[in-house]
Steps between C-alpha positions, in 0.01 A plus 500: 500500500587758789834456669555628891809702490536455895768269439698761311424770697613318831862409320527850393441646842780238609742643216430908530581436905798283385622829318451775728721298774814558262788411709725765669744504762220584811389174362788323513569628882124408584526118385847378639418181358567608159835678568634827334427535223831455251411573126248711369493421092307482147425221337449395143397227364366331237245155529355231296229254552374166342221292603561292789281140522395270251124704550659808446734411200163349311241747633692788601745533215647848572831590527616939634773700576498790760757813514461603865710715701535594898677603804593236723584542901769253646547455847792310719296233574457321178192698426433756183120650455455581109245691288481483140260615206551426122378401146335170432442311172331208453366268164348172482188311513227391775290241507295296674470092618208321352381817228442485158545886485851538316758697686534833539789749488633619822738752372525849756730796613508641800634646804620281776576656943617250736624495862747215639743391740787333425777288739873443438570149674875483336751775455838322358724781378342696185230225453150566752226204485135609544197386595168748367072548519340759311141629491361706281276625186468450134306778341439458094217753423252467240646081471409287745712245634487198429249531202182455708608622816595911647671797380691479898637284635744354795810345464699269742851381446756347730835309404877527552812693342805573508677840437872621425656801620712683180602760681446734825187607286371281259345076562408290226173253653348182324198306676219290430149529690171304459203746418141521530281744352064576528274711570391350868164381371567127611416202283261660225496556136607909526799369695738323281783509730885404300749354678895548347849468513673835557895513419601864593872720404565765685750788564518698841646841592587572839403842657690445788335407862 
Protein backbone atom coordinates (compact mmCIF):
# COMPACT_ATOMS: atom_id res chain seq x y z
CA UNK A 1 0.00 0.00 0.00
CA UNK A 2 1.36 3.49 -1.30
CA UNK A 3 1.17 6.37 1.14
CA UNK A 4 0.91 10.27 -0.25
CA UNK A 5 3.53 12.11 1.59
CA UNK A 6 1.66 15.53 0.72
CA UNK A 7 0.57 15.68 4.13
CA UNK A 8 4.13 15.62 5.41
CA UNK A 9 5.53 17.61 3.01
CA UNK A 10 2.92 20.51 3.56
CA UNK A 11 3.76 20.42 7.61
CA UNK A 12 7.34 20.49 6.80
CA UNK A 13 7.13 23.49 4.53
CA UNK A 14 5.12 25.07 7.60
CA UNK A 15 8.12 24.12 10.05
CA UNK A 16 11.42 25.05 7.70
CA UNK A 17 9.47 28.72 7.26
CA UNK A 18 8.79 28.59 11.06
CA UNK A 19 12.72 28.40 11.40
CA UNK A 20 14.11 30.80 9.09
CA UNK A 21 11.83 33.65 10.83
CA UNK A 22 14.10 33.21 14.08
CA UNK A 23 13.23 36.11 16.16
CA UNK A 24 15.49 39.23 16.43
CA UNK A 25 15.13 42.61 17.59
CA UNK A 26 13.91 44.17 13.80
CA UNK A 27 11.30 41.69 14.65
CA UNK A 28 10.43 42.69 17.76
CA UNK A 29 10.23 46.58 16.52
CA UNK A 30 8.11 45.33 13.41
CA UNK A 31 5.27 43.54 15.57
CA UNK A 32 4.54 46.02 18.53
CA UNK A 33 2.08 43.65 19.61
CA UNK A 34 4.55 41.32 20.91
CA UNK A 35 6.73 43.88 22.80
CA UNK A 36 10.60 43.88 23.19
CA UNK A 37 11.81 41.28 23.38
CA UNK A 38 13.26 40.56 27.22
CA UNK A 39 15.15 37.14 27.46
CA UNK A 40 16.87 35.38 24.91
CA UNK A 41 17.76 31.68 26.58
CA UNK A 42 18.49 27.73 26.22
CA UNK A 43 16.49 25.32 27.27
CA UNK A 44 16.83 21.78 28.48
CA UNK A 45 14.69 19.47 29.17
CA UNK A 46 13.88 16.20 29.62
CA UNK A 47 10.07 14.42 28.75
CA UNK A 48 8.13 11.35 29.30
CA UNK A 49 5.06 9.95 27.82
CA UNK A 50 2.40 7.19 28.63
CA UNK A 51 -0.56 6.27 26.75
CA UNK A 52 -3.38 8.51 27.12
CA UNK A 53 -7.20 6.80 26.63
CA UNK A 54 -8.53 3.64 27.53
CA UNK A 55 -7.90 2.83 23.34
CA UNK A 56 -4.56 3.86 23.64
CA UNK A 57 -3.55 2.16 27.01
CA UNK A 58 -5.02 -1.38 25.41
CA UNK A 59 -4.03 -0.83 21.76
CA UNK A 60 -1.39 1.62 21.87
CA UNK A 61 0.66 0.40 24.80
CA UNK A 62 3.82 2.54 24.40
CA UNK A 63 5.37 4.52 26.75
CA UNK A 64 9.02 7.28 25.50
CA UNK A 65 11.18 9.68 26.75
CA UNK A 66 12.71 12.60 24.67
CA UNK A 67 16.08 14.67 25.55
CA UNK A 68 15.45 17.86 23.55
CA UNK A 69 17.10 21.07 23.77
CA UNK A 70 16.45 24.85 22.33
CA UNK A 71 16.63 28.51 22.37
CA UNK A 72 13.66 30.19 23.46
CA UNK A 73 12.67 34.11 22.62
CA UNK A 74 10.61 35.99 25.41
CA UNK A 75 8.97 39.05 24.80
CA UNK A 76 7.19 41.80 27.29
CA UNK A 77 4.01 40.83 26.39
CA UNK A 78 3.59 37.45 27.84
CA UNK A 79 4.83 35.88 24.69
CA UNK A 80 8.16 33.50 24.17
CA UNK A 81 8.68 31.73 20.50
CA UNK A 82 10.81 28.39 21.13
CA UNK A 83 12.67 25.88 18.92
CA UNK A 84 13.90 22.67 20.07
CA UNK A 85 15.44 19.35 18.57
CA UNK A 86 16.41 16.18 20.60
CA UNK A 87 16.62 12.35 21.18
CA UNK A 88 13.54 10.20 21.34
CA UNK A 89 13.02 6.67 22.73
CA UNK A 90 10.19 4.78 22.64
CA UNK A 91 9.12 0.72 23.59
CA UNK A 92 5.91 -0.94 23.69
CA UNK A 93 3.38 -2.73 21.76
CA UNK A 94 0.63 -1.91 18.94
CA UNK A 95 -2.23 -3.46 18.18
CA UNK A 96 -5.25 -3.42 16.66
CA UNK A 97 -9.39 -3.56 17.65
CA UNK A 98 -11.14 -6.60 16.40
CA UNK A 99 -7.59 -8.69 15.04
CA UNK A 100 -6.52 -11.91 15.78
CA UNK A 101 -2.94 -10.89 14.67
CA UNK A 102 -0.97 -10.74 18.11
CA UNK A 103 0.71 -7.48 18.87
CA UNK A 104 3.58 -6.18 17.68
CA UNK A 105 6.57 -4.33 19.18
CA UNK A 106 6.69 -0.68 18.72
CA UNK A 107 10.04 -0.06 20.16
CA UNK A 108 12.17 3.10 18.09
CA UNK A 109 14.93 5.84 18.46
CA UNK A 110 15.01 8.79 16.93
CA UNK A 111 15.45 12.36 16.44
CA UNK A 112 12.75 14.73 17.39
CA UNK A 113 12.58 19.23 15.88
CA UNK A 114 9.74 21.18 17.08
CA UNK A 115 8.60 24.82 16.91
CA UNK A 116 6.17 26.44 19.68
CA UNK A 117 4.90 29.35 21.36
CA UNK A 118 4.47 29.62 24.72
CA UNK A 119 2.37 32.41 27.10
CA UNK A 120 3.09 33.47 30.71
CA UNK A 121 -0.52 34.42 32.12
CA UNK A 122 0.96 34.70 35.94
CA UNK A 123 4.22 36.15 37.12
CA UNK A 124 4.08 36.06 41.19
CA UNK A 125 7.62 36.75 42.37
CA UNK A 126 10.18 33.81 41.32
CA UNK A 127 7.24 31.49 40.30
CA UNK A 128 5.92 32.19 36.20
CA UNK A 129 2.66 30.07 35.12
CA UNK A 130 2.50 29.03 31.44
CA UNK A 131 0.33 28.16 29.00
CA UNK A 132 2.18 26.10 25.64
CA UNK A 133 1.41 24.41 21.74
CA UNK A 134 4.03 22.69 20.00
CA UNK A 135 4.27 21.28 16.45
CA UNK A 136 6.59 19.28 15.20
CA UNK A 137 8.34 15.87 13.88
CA UNK A 138 9.26 12.48 15.06
CA UNK A 139 11.83 10.92 12.84
CA UNK A 140 12.91 7.07 13.88
CA UNK A 141 14.71 5.72 10.72
CA UNK A 142 14.80 2.28 9.65
CA UNK A 143 11.60 1.68 12.67
CA UNK A 144 8.52 2.83 11.92
CA UNK A 145 6.29 4.33 14.28
CA UNK A 146 3.87 2.92 15.63
CA UNK A 147 4.67 -0.70 14.40
CA UNK A 148 2.63 -0.51 11.18
CA UNK A 149 2.74 2.98 10.52
CA UNK A 150 6.03 5.68 9.16
CA UNK A 151 9.57 6.17 9.82
CA UNK A 152 8.31 10.40 10.16
CA UNK A 153 6.22 11.66 11.73
CA UNK A 154 4.41 14.93 13.38
CA UNK A 155 4.00 15.68 16.76
CA UNK A 156 1.52 18.10 18.55
CA UNK A 157 1.59 18.96 22.19
CA UNK A 158 0.00 21.73 24.19
CA UNK A 159 -0.43 21.98 28.14
CA UNK A 160 0.57 24.23 31.04
CA UNK A 161 3.71 24.80 33.46
CA UNK A 162 5.11 26.45 35.72
CA UNK A 163 8.82 27.56 36.07
CA UNK A 164 11.15 28.94 39.00
CA UNK A 165 13.74 31.42 38.70
CA UNK A 166 17.16 30.12 40.85
CA UNK A 167 19.00 32.77 40.05
CA UNK A 168 19.65 35.87 37.54
CA UNK A 169 20.62 32.86 35.18
CA UNK A 170 19.31 29.67 35.79
CA UNK A 171 14.92 28.44 35.98
CA UNK A 172 13.91 25.17 36.98
CA UNK A 173 10.28 24.36 34.68
CA UNK A 174 7.78 21.38 35.27
CA UNK A 175 4.59 21.01 32.89
CA UNK A 176 2.28 18.60 31.59
CA UNK A 177 0.88 18.68 27.85
CA UNK A 178 -1.55 16.33 25.99
CA UNK A 179 0.18 14.87 22.75
CA UNK A 180 -0.68 13.51 19.52
CA UNK A 181 1.47 11.84 17.19
CA UNK A 182 0.91 10.25 13.08
CA UNK A 183 1.91 10.33 10.07
CA UNK A 184 -1.15 12.60 8.50
CA UNK A 185 -2.56 9.66 6.57
CA UNK A 186 -6.12 9.99 8.26
CA UNK A 187 -8.10 7.02 9.49
CA UNK A 188 -6.23 3.97 7.76
CA UNK A 189 -4.31 0.98 8.75
CA UNK A 190 -0.53 2.70 7.92
CA UNK A 191 -1.68 5.42 10.32
CA UNK A 192 -1.75 4.22 13.80
CA UNK A 193 -1.85 7.51 15.37
CA UNK A 194 -0.92 7.34 19.71
CA UNK A 195 -2.25 9.65 21.80
CA UNK A 196 -0.20 10.29 25.49
CA UNK A 197 0.37 11.93 28.53
CA UNK A 198 3.54 14.03 28.45
CA UNK A 199 5.01 15.20 32.03
CA UNK A 200 8.11 17.35 31.10
CA UNK A 201 11.40 18.78 33.70
CA UNK A 202 13.17 21.31 32.55
CA UNK A 203 16.11 23.71 33.30
CA UNK A 204 16.56 27.20 31.48
CA UNK A 205 19.58 29.49 31.03
CA UNK A 206 19.10 32.96 30.31
CA UNK A 207 21.25 34.69 27.57
CA UNK A 208 20.12 37.88 28.42
CA UNK A 209 17.45 39.99 26.15
Amino acid sequence: MTMSLKPIAVHLVVLIAAVVSVPTRAHAQAWPLIGEMTQRAWTYELHGFTPRGAFHERFRDIHALSLESGLAWRFLSGLELRMNGGYFHAWGETSEPLSSDPPRRSDADGLTLSYGARYYFIELGRAHLYGEAVAGFVWTPGSPFPAGGTAVNGMTRWGAGGAWRLDGLWSVELGYRRTHLSNGGGITAYNPAWEAHNLSLGLRRSLGP
